[in-house]
Structure formats: C-alpha cells, structure tokens
C-alpha positions in Angstrom: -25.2 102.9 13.0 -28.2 103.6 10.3 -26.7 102.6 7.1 -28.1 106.6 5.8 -25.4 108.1 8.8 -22.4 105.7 7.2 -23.0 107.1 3.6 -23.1 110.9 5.0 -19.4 109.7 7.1 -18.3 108.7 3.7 -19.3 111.6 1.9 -17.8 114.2 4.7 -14.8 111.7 4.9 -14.3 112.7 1.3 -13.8 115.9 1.6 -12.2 116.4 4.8 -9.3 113.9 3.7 -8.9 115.3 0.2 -10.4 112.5 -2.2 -14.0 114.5 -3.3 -14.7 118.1 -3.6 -17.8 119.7 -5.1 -17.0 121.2 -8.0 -16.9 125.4 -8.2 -17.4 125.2 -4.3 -16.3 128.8 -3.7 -19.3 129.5 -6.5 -21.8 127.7 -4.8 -20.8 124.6 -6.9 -22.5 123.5 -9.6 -25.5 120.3 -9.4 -23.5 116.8 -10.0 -20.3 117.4 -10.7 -18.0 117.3 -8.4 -13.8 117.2 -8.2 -11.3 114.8 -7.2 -8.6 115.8 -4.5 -4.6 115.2 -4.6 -5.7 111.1 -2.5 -8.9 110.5 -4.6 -7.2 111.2 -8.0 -4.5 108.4 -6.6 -7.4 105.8 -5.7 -9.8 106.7 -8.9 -5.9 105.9 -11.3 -5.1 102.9 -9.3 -8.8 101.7 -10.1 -8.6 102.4 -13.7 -4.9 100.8 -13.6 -6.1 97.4 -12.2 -9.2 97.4 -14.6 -6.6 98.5 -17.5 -4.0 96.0 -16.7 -6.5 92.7 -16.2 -7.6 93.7 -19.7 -4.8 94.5 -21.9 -1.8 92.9 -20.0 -4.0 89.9 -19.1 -5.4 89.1 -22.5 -3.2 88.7 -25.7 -6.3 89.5 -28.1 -7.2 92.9 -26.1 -5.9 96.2 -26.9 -6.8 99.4 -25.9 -7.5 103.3 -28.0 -8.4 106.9 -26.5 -11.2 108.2 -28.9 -12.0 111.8 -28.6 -15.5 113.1 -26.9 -16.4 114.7 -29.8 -17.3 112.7 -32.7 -19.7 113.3 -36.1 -23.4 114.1 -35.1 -24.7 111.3 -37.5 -23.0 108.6 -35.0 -25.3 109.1 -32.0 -28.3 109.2 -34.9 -26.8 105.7 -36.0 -26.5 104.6 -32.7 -30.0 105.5 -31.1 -29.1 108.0 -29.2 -30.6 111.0 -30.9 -34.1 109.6 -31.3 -34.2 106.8 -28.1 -31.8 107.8 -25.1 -34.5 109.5 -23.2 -35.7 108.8 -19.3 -39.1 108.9 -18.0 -39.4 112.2 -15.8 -42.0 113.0 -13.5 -42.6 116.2 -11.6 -44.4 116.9 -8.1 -46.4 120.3 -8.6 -45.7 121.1 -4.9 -42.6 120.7 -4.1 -41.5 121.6 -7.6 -39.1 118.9 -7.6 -38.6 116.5 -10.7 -38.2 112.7 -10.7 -37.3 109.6 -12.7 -40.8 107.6 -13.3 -39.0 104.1 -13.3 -36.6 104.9 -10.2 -39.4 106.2 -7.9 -41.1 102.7 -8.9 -38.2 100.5 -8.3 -37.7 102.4 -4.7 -41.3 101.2 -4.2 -40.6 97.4 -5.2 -37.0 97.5 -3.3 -39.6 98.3 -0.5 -41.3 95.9 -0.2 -37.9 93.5 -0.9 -37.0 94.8 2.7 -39.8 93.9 4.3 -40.0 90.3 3.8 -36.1 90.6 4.0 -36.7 92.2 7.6 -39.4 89.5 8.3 -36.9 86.9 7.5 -34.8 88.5 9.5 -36.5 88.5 12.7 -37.5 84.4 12.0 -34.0 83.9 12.0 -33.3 85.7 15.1 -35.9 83.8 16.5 -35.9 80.4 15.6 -31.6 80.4 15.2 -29.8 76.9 14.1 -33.4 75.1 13.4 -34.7 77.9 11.2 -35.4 77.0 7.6 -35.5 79.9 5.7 -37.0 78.4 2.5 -39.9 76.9 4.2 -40.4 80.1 5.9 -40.3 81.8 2.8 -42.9 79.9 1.1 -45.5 79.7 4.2 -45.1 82.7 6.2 -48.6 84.9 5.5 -47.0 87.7 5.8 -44.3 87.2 3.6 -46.3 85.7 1.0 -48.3 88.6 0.9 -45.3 91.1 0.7 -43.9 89.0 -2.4 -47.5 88.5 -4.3 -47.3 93.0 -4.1 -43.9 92.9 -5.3 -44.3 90.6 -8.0 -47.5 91.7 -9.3 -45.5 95.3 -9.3 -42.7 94.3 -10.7 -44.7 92.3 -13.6 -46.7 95.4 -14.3 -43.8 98.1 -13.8 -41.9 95.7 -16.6 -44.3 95.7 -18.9 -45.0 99.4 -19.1 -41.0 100.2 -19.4 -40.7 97.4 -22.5 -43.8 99.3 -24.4 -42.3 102.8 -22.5 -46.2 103.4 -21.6 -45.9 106.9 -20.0 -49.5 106.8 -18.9 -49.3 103.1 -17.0 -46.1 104.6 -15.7 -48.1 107.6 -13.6 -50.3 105.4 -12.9 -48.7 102.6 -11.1 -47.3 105.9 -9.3 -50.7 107.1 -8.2 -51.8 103.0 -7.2 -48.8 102.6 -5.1 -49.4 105.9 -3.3 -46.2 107.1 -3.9 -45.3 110.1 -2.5 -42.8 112.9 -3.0 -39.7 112.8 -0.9 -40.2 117.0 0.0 -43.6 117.7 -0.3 -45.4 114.4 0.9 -48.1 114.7 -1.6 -48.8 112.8 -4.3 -49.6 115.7 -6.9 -47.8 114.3 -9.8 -47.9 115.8 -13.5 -47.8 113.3 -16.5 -44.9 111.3 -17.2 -42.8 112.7 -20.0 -39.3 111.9 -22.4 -36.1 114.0 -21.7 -33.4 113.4 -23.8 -30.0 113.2 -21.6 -27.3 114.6 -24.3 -25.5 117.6 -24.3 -25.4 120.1 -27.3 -23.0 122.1 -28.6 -22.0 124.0 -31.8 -18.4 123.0 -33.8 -17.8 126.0 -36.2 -16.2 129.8 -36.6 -18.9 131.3 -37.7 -23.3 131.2 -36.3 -24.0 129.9 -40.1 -21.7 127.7 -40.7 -22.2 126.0 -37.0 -22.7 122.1 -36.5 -24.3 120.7 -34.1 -23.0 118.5 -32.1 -22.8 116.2 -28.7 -21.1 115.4 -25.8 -20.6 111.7 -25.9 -23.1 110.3 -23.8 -20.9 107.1 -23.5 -17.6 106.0 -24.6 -18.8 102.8 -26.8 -19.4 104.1 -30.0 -15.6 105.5 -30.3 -14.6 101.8 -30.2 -17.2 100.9 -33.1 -16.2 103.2 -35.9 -12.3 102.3 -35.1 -12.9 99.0 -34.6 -11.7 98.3 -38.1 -9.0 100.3 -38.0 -7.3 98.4 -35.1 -8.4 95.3 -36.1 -6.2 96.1 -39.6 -3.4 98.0 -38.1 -3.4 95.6 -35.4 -3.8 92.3 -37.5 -5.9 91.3 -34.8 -8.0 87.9 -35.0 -12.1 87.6 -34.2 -12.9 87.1 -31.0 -10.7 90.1 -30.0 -11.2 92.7 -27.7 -11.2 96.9 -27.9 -11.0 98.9 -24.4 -11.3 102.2 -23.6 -11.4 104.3 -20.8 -12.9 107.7 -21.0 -15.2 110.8 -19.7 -18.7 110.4 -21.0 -21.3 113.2 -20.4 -25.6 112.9 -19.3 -27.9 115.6 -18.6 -29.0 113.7 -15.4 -32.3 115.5 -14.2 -32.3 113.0 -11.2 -29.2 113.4 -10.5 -27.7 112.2 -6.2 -26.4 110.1 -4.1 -23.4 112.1 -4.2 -21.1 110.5 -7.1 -22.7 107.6 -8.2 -25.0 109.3 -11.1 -23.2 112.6 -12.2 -23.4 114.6 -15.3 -19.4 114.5 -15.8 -18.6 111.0 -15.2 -15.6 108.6 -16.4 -16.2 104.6 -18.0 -14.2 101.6 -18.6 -15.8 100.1 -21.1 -14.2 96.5 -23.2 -16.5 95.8 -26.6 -15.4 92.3 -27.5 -16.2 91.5 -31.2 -17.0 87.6 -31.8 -18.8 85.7 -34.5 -22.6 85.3 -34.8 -23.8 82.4 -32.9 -21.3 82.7 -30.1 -22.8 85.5 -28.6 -24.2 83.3 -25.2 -21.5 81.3 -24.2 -19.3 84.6 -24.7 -21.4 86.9 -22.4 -21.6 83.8 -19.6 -17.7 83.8 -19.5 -16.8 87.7 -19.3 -20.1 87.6 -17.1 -18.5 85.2 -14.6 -14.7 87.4 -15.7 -15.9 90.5 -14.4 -17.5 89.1 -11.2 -14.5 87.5 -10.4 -12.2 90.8 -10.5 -14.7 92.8 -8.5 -14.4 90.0 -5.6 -10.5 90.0 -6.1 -10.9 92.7 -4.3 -11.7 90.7 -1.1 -15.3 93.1 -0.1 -17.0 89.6 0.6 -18.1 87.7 -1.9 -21.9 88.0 -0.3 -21.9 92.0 -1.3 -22.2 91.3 -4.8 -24.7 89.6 -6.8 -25.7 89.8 -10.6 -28.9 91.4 -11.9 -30.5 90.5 -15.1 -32.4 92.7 -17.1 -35.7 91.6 -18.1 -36.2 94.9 -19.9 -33.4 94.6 -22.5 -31.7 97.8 -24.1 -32.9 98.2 -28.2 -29.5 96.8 -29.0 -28.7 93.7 -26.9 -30.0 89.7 -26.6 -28.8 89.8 -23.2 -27.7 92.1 -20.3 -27.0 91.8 -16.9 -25.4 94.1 -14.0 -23.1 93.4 -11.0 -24.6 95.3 -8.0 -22.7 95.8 -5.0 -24.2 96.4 -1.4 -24.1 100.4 -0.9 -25.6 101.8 2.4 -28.5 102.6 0.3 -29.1 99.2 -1.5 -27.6 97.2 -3.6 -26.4 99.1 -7.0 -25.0 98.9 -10.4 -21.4 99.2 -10.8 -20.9 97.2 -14.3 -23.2 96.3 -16.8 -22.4 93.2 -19.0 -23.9 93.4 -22.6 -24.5 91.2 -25.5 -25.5 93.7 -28.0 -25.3 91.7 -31.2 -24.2 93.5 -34.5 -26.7 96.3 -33.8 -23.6 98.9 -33.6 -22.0 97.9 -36.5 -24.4 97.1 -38.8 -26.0 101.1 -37.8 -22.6 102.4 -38.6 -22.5 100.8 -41.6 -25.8 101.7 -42.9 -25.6 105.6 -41.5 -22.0 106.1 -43.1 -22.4 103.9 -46.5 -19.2 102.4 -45.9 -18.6 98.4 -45.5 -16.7 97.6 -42.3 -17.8 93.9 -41.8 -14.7 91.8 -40.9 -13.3 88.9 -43.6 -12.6 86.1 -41.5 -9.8 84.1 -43.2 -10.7 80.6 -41.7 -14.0 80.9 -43.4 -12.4 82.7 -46.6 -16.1 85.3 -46.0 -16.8 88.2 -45.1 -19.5 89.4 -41.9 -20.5 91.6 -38.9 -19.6 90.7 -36.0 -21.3 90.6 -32.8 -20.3 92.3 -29.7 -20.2 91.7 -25.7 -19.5 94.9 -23.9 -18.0 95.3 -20.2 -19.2 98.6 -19.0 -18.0 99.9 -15.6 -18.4 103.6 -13.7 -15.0 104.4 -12.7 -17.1 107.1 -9.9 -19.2 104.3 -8.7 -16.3 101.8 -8.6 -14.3 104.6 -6.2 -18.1 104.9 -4.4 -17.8 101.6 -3.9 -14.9 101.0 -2.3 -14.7 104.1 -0.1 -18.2 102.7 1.2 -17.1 99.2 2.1 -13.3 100.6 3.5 -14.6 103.4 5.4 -14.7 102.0 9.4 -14.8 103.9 12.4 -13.2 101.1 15.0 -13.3 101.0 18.7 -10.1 100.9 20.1 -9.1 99.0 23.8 -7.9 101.8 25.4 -11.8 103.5 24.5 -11.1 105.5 21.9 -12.1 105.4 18.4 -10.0 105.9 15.4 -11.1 106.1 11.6 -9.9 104.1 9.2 -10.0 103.4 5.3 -9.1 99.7 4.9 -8.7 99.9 1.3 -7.0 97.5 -0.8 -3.1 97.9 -0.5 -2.9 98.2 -4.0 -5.6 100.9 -4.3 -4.2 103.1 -1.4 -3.1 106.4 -2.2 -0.5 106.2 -0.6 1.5 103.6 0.2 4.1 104.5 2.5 4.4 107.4 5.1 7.7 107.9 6.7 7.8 110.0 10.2 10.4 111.7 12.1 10.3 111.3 15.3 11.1 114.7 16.3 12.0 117.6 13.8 15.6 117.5 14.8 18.3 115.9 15.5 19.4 114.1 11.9 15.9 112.6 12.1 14.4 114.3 9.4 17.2 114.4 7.0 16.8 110.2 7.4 13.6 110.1 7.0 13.9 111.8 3.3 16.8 109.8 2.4 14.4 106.5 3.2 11.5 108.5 1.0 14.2 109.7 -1.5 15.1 106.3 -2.3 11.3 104.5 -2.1 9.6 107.0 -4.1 10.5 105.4 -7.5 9.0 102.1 -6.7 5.6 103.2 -4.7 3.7 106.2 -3.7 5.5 107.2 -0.3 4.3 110.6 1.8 6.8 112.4 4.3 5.0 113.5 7.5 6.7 115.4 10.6 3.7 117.7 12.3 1.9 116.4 15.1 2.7 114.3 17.3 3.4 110.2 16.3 -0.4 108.9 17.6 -2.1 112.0 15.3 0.0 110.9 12.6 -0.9 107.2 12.4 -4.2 108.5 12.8 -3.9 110.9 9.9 -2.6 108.0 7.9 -4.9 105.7 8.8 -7.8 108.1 7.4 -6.3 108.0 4.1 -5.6 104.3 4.0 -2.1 104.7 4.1 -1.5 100.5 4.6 2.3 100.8 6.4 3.9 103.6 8.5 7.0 103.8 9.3 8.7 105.6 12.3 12.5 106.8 12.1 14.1 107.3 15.7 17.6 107.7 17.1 18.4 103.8 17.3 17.7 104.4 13.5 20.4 106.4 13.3 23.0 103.8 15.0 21.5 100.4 13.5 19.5 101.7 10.2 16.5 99.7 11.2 13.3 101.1 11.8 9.8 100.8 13.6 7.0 99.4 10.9 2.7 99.9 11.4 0.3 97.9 10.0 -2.4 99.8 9.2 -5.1 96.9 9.5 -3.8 95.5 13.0 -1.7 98.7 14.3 1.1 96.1 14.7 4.3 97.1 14.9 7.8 95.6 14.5 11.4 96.6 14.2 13.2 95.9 10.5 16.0 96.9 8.9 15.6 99.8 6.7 17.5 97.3 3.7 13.9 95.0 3.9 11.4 98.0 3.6 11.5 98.0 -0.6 10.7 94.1 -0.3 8.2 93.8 2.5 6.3 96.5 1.0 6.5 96.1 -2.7 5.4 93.1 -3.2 1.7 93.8 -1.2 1.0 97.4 -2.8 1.9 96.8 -6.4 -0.9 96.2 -9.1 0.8 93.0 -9.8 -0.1 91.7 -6.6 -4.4 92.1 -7.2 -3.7 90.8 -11.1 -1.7 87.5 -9.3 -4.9 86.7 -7.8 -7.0 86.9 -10.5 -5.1 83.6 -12.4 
C-alpha cells in the first residue's frame, strides 16, 4: 500500500475510533486545530507521563514547574521573538495558495534523496548478497548525478536561509522549476517575513490595554524562573528544569493533519551547565533522548539524527531526531545547545542580575543551557503511524489493529460478558470493579465476542479478557493477546499480576537503565 493511503487510514482511523477530532466540526472546524477524543487524550497523557517520569523520577538534579502562557511582552522582545521568529512565505498568484519558501525547497532536495535512494534500491534488488552499495554509490552515473543536484541545492538553499536572502530564496524556486501543488504553475510572488505570534490585549479598559502574546513556545517560562527553583530548590549546576505545556504559532503552512498545528502542546527539559561544558553535554542528552524514543521498540532503523547546519540565533549546536512518517522522515525532538543567550537577554531586558554563584568556585556566572524539545502531537503522530496495521488473517479476513506500546495503550484491559445474562455481567464488573485502581480497564457487552476483540483491537486495547459460565464455577477466565490473538485460560486471582507488570510506565522506564 502507497505510503500517502496509510497516512489517510491513520488520519480516518483517528476519528472513527475516538483519538482525533477536528476542532468546531459541527462549525465547519476551524484550520489546524484539532481535538482529542476520550482514547487519544489516554495515549497523548501516557506519552507525556513516560517523557515526565524518565526526566524527573529518573534524574535527581531535574525538577519540573507549570508556567503560565501569558507572560510580560518584553520577554519575547528579550528573547528574539518579536523582531526574528518570522518564516519565509511564498504565495502562487493562481491558485491563491500560500507556501513556506524553505519547505517547498527542502521537498525539492528530499526529491531528489529518493531517487538515488530508489536507484539503490533497484541495484539491490538486482545484484542481491554480492551488491555493494558503497561502491554503487560512488560509481553509478546516475546516482552521481542525482547527488551533485542535491548537493549543489542543498549548498545554495543553506546559504540563502543563514543570510535569510528572500530574493536567492524565489529564485532557487524559479531554477528548480518548482511548481504549486494546486495550480501547477510556477507564478510565484516574492518571498516575504510573517511573524508566527499571536496578539492579544491584557487590560479593562481600550487605553489602558497591553499588548501581549501567546507563548510561541514553552522555554522562556523556564528561564525567568530558573532562579527561583534553583534557590527554593537548592539545586546544584548542572541541573535540569522541565516543563510541559501548550505553546501557540500562527502556522500559514499549516498540514499534515497534526504534526504542525496552531494549538499545539511541548515537553521541553533546559538543562543549565557551566561555560565550556556545553559539547560533551549536548552529545550525552543527544544520545539520552535517542535512546528513549527507541525504548519504544519502533526499530531502531526508523530514526536517525539531523544536524542543523543552519543554526538558530541562540545555539552552538542543534540537532533533531526524525522518525520515518509515511511522508518522510520528520522532526519529533530537537536537541539544543543554546549557550547563555536566554539568560544573559533576560538579564539585560529586565535590569535584574540572575547569574548563578557557584560555591565550588566561590564566583558568580551565566550559565549555559542544553534544551530537549519534543511535540507531544507529533510524538502521538508518530506512534499512531508506526502502530497502525491492517493484518491478513488465515481464515481470509482482515482485521485492524493498533499495536501500540502496552504502556501507551488507552486502554489496558477490556473485560467481556459472554452473554448479557445469566450472572455474567454482574462478574464481569466485579473483575473491572476491582482492576480499575491499578490500570485503565473498559467493560464491553454489545456485539458479538469476534466484533468485540475487533473493536478492542482497533483501540490497542493489549489483553482481553472473556468471562463465561465455567467462570462462574472455577473463577478463571479466557485471556487475548492482542499482538498474537492467543488465548489461554487463568485464574481470575493472576489477572492484576500478569497484566500489571507489562502496562505500567514502570515497565518502559525499566528499560531505559
């Protein structure tokens, strides 16, 4: 199946099953912004649980705050943001549609990526165990002459973005003969800045107003407390400050269903060090954070790091873990070194000292910084993608099934009746009455059994669990594995134990030591 016709699955899939509604549907919605149901608000907290718990119940020297969204103007002045957190937007005249200069370009050098990737490809296919890709790569003419357009691309395309040249910008877009998705024509206007924050006024009255922003980001509530907890907290340099929180951008270019939103939620970590450690620091929470995506056991071949050779006004270094969506491998976290830029802005735009006195040094200074930054939304993309399998069955049929982390699952337990009658049901909610304060458990009696496992299966649910009239004389019962559609007979005593112990957040953070 065409990797396009999986991501449209996944998107219906989240709607039909209750994890992702547009938001104001019944209004005609509204661009970008979209709900979570009663099972996607259970994955999207168990995602932000695992993240929370690997950093402050894992680390002894990382805490965590909740800093409001609204916050003095003269922050997002000190931080950049007012003056410099702009994209490049580009607009077709006939189609009347308006794009992102930079991402229309890197479409056009991921092109040309997949073509000698598609190239390599066939080679393999064709030569099998005695193909040597390397050599291939280096001699094939046709690959060679894929990569020289890609490089010299990507050289110029880098350059223009690190000098922001909005004229060398359109025109690498007129060279390259890209076209508009709609129209097909390559009309283009000029290249022009948009700032992405939202405004709004704080006051009673139209004169006395302030103006003021919707956090574009959730950083910058972490660096004016950072003193604060580091005081209250008596906490020791190198520590750590996380956060998780919604931020807000006025995404022009807005798609791909939720993985760039206006209304969109981050778990950020800042972790403040001293000058001069900056490098090694970033290299360990570099290789950290890679390590807890592929705890998740999506292959370790799906991710792969990205570093930026454009590099944000504020950092040294920067690179992002992409993971393989059906549209191409894609940021989900960004790992920072962004110096004492922050910090040092804050304390020059407020007129306040907040540098930290480091007692083994008996002095005084500004620390530098390595922020974690990850999209809760494009985390929960993420793994719906990869989960999401529709599986042909031996008997011919095909069943749909979300093989989603045990831990992550929305639910973790349904418990079915066999029949509405009979002292069935009343077991069946005596076994959920009694397993619903350790793990998420879901009662289910309509349909028959088969439509039920089904149901379950489409949610993720990773164990089933089937009460019938032996039940009833030997209080054991008939457990499904959602993965294998195994079953087995086990007393009803061993449920809390069997299943405990492989759907807890415990379990994922016991892997990660």
């Amino acid at each position: 199946m065409a990797q396009e016709d999986v991501f449209k699955k996944v998107v219906s899939h989240c709607k039909e099953y209750g994890f992702v509604f547009p938001s104001s549907e019944i209004y005609d919605g509204l661009g970008a912004v979209y709900d979570y149901g009663q099972n996607g608000v259970e994955l999207k907290n168990n995602i932000k649980q695992y993240w929370w718990q690997s950093m402050v119940l894992m680390h002894e020297n990382i805490v965590g705050i909740d800093s409001c969204v609204f916050m003095h103007p003269t922050i997002w002045k000190a931080s950049g943001h007012v003056d410099a957190f702009n994209d490049p937007l580009i607009d077709n005249r006939d189609s009347k549609k308006r794009y992102r200069a930079d991402v229309l370009i890197e479409e056009q050098i991921a092109k040309y990526e997949d073509k000698i990737e598609k190239e390599v490809a066939k080679a393999r296919k064709r030569f099998g165990d005695a193909f040597d890709e390397q050599q291939y790569r280096s001699t094939s003419p046709r690959v060679l002459e894929e990569t020289q357009k890609r490089n010299a691309l990507h050289e110029r395309y880098s350059e223009a973005m690190n000098k922001m040249d909005l004229q060398e910008l359109r025109q690498i877009i007129l060279d390259e003969e890209i076209v508009c998705p709609i129209s097909g024509t390559r009309n283009w206007t000029e290249v022009r800045q948009f700032n992405l924050m939202f405004k709004t006024e704080m006051g009673s009255t139209a004169d006395a107003a302030m103006t003021i922003y919707l956090r574009p980001e959730t950083a910058q509530g972490i660096f004016v407390n950072y003193l604060n907890v580091q005081k209250t907290g008596r906490m020791k340099i190198p520590f750590g400050i996380a956060q998780i929180g919604k931020a807000f951008r006025n995404e022009i270019v807005a798609r791909q269903f939720i993985f760039r939103m206006r209304e969109f939620e981050q778990m950020e970590m800042q972790f403040f060090i001293k000058p001069g450690t900056e490098l090694d620091w970033f290299d360990k929470w570099k290789h950290t954070r890679m390590a807890w995506h592929r705890n998740l056991g999506f292959g370790d071949d799906n991710y792969r790091f990205h570093d930026h050779e454009k590099l944000a006004h504020y950092a040294n270094a920067a690179t992002d873990i992409e993971f393989r969506l059906p549209f191409g491998f894609k940021e989900v976290e960004g790992i920072h070194s962004r110096t004492d830029f922050d910090l040092s802005q804050h304390e020059k735009f407020s007129g306040k000292s907040i540098k930290y006195f480091d007692p083994e040094i008996n002095d005084s200074y500004t620390p530098y910084v390595i922020e974690t930054s990850i999209g809760v939304d494009r985390m929960f993309l993420s793994i719906m993608c990869h989960s999401f399998c529709e599986e042909k069955l031996e008997n011919g049929e095909t069943r749909t099934v979300l093989r989603l982390p045990a831990a992550l699952a929305p639910v973790k337990l349904a418990v079915m009746p066999l029949v509405k009658k009979d002292g069935l049901p009343e077991k069946a909610r005596e076994i959920v009455d009694d397993l619903k304060f350790h793990f998420n458990c879901q009662y289910d009696e309509k349909d028959s059994i088969g439509k039920r496992y089904r149901r379950q299966d489409a949610i993720g649910t990773p164990y089933c669990v089937t009460v019938d009239f032996d039940t009833l004389q030997d209080n054991t019962v008939t457990i499904r594995m959602r993965d294998t559609m195994e079953q087995r007979r086990i007393p009803i005593a061993e449920l809390r134990g069997l299943i405990e112990d492989n759907v807890s957040i415990t379990s994922l953070l016991k892997k990660l030591k």
